[in-house]
C-alpha positions in Angstrom: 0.8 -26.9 -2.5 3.3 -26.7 -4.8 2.9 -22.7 -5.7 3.7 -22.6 -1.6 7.0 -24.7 -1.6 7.9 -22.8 -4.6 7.2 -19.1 -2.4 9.3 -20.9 0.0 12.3 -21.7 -1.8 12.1 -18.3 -3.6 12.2 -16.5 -0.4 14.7 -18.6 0.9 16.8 -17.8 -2.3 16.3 -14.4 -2.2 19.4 -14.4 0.1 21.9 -15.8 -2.4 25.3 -15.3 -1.2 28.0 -14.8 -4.4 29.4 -18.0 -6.1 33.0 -16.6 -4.9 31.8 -16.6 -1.4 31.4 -19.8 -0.7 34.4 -22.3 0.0 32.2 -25.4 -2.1 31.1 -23.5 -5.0 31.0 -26.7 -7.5 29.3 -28.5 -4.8 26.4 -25.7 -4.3 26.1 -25.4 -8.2 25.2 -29.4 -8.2 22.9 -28.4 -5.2 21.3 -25.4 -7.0 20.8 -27.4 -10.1 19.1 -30.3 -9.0 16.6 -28.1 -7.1 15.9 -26.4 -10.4 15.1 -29.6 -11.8 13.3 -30.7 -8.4 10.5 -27.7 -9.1 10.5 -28.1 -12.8 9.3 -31.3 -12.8 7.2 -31.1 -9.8 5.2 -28.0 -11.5 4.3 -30.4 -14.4 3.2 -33.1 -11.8 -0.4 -33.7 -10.8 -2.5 -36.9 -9.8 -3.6 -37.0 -13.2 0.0 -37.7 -14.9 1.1 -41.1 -14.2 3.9 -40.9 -16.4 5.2 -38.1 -14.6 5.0 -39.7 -11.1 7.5 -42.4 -12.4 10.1 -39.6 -13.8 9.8 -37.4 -10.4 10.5 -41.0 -8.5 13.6 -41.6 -10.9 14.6 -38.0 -10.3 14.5 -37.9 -6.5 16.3 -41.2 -6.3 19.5 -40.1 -8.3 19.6 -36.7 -6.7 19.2 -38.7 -3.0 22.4 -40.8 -4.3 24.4 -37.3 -5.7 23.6 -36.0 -1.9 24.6 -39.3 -0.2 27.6 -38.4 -2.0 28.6 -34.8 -0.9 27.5 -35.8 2.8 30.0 -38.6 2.7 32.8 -36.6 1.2 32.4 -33.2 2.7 29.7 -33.4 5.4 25.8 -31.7 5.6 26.2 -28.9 2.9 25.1 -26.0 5.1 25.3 -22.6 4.6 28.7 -22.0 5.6 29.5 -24.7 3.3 27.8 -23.6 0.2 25.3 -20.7 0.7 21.7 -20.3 1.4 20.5 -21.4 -1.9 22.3 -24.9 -2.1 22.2 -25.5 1.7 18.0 -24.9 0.6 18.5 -27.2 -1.6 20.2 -29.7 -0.3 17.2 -29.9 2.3 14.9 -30.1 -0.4 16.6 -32.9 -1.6 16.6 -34.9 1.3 13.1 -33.6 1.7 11.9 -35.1 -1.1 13.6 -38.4 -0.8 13.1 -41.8 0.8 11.8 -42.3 4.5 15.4 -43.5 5.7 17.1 -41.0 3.8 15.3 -38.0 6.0 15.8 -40.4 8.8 19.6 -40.7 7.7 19.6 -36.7 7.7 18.0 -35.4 10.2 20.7 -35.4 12.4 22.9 -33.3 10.5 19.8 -31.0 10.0 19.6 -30.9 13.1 22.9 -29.9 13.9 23.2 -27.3 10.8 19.9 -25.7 12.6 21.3 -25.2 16.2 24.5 -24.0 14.7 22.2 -21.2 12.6 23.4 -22.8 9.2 20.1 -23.8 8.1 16.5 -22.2 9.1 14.5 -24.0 11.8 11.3 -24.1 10.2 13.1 -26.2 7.4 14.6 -28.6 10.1 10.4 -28.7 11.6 9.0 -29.5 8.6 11.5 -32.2 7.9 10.6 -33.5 11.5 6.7 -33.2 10.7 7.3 -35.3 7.7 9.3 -38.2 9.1 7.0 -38.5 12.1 4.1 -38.7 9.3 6.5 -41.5 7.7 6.3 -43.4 11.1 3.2 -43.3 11.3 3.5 -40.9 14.2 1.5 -37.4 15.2 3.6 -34.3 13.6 5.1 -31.7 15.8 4.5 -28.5 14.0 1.5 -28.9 11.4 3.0 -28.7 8.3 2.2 -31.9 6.5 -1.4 -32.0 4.8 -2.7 -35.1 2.6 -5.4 -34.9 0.1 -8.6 -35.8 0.8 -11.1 -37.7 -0.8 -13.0 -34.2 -1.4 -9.9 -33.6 -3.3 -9.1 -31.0 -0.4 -5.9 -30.7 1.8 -6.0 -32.5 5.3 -4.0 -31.8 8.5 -2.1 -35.1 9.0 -2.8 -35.2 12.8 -0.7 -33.7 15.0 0.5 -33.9 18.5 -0.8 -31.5 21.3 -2.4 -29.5 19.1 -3.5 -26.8 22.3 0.2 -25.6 21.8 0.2 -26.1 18.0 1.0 -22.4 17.3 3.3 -22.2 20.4 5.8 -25.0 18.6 4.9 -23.1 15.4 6.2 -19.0 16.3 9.5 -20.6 18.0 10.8 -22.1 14.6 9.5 -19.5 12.7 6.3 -20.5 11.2 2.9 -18.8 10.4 0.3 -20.0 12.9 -1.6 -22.4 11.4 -4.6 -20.8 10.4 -2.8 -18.7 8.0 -1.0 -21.9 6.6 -4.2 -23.9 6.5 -5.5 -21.1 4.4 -2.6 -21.2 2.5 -2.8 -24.8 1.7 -6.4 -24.8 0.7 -5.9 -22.1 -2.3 
């Protein structure tokens, strides 16, 4: 799981605009830096390291409060705003922060999405995971739990007929391919 969010941010960064290009560039070099830290300690992270847990809880909570931040000063730090990398990390960020602080984002997400300024897969998978947090059926199949065989489960998902429908229009594999994915 974590070897596919890290293909996922790399191909999302792959399309690094210049430093000079963009009109925030202290602001996405924050951005950029605490999603460098994000992976780092997340590829050291496993069920079996406790003491890890604690410091990726300590580091998610400080980088939620530096984005709380740069949202209340200078808005949702899209693209436009900072490039693809940070505006990727800046999801990632509120990705992999509290339930109401992806509820608190998702509406500039959202907006950043229609307006082309973030991808919409990122914005659906962001969706999928606050729906899981309420408890609700996900959209777009991209959030998987562990099971007690240790394997990765689908957290259930609504209308699952059209599954791969809702998948193709934001840009994602159908879910076969990700369900393979998420088992190696």
């Amino acid at each position: 799981m974590i070897f596919r969010r890290f293909l996922i941010l790399v191909s999302f960064f792959a399309c690094a605009s210049p430093a000079w290009a963009v009109p925030e560039p202290e602001i996405a070099g924050q951005l950029e830096a605490m999603a460098a830290e994000d992976q780092a300690l997340r590829a050291r992270w496993t069920r079996d390291a406790p003491e890890i847990r604690a410091e990726v809880h300590r580091l998610d909570a400080a980088h939620e409060a530096a984005l709380l931040d740069i949202i209340r000063r200078k808005g949702w730090p899209d693209i436009a705003m900072v490039g693809k990398p940070a505006a990727q990390a800046a999801w990632l960020v509120a990705q992999h922060g509290t339930p109401e602080f992806l509820k608190l984002c998702l509406p500039y997400m959202k907006a950043a999405a229609d307006r082309g300024q973030m991808p919409q897969w990122a914005f659906a998978l962001s969706v999928d995971r606050d729906l899981m947090y309420d408890g609700k059926p996900q959209r777009y199949g991209s959030q998987f739990q562990t099971g007690k065989d240790g394997k990765p489960h689908m957290y259930p998902v609504e209308d699952e007929a059209h599954l791969d429908e809702r998948r193709a229009q934001v840009g994602l594999e159908p879910i076969a391919e990700y369900q393979a994915l998420m088992s190696k």
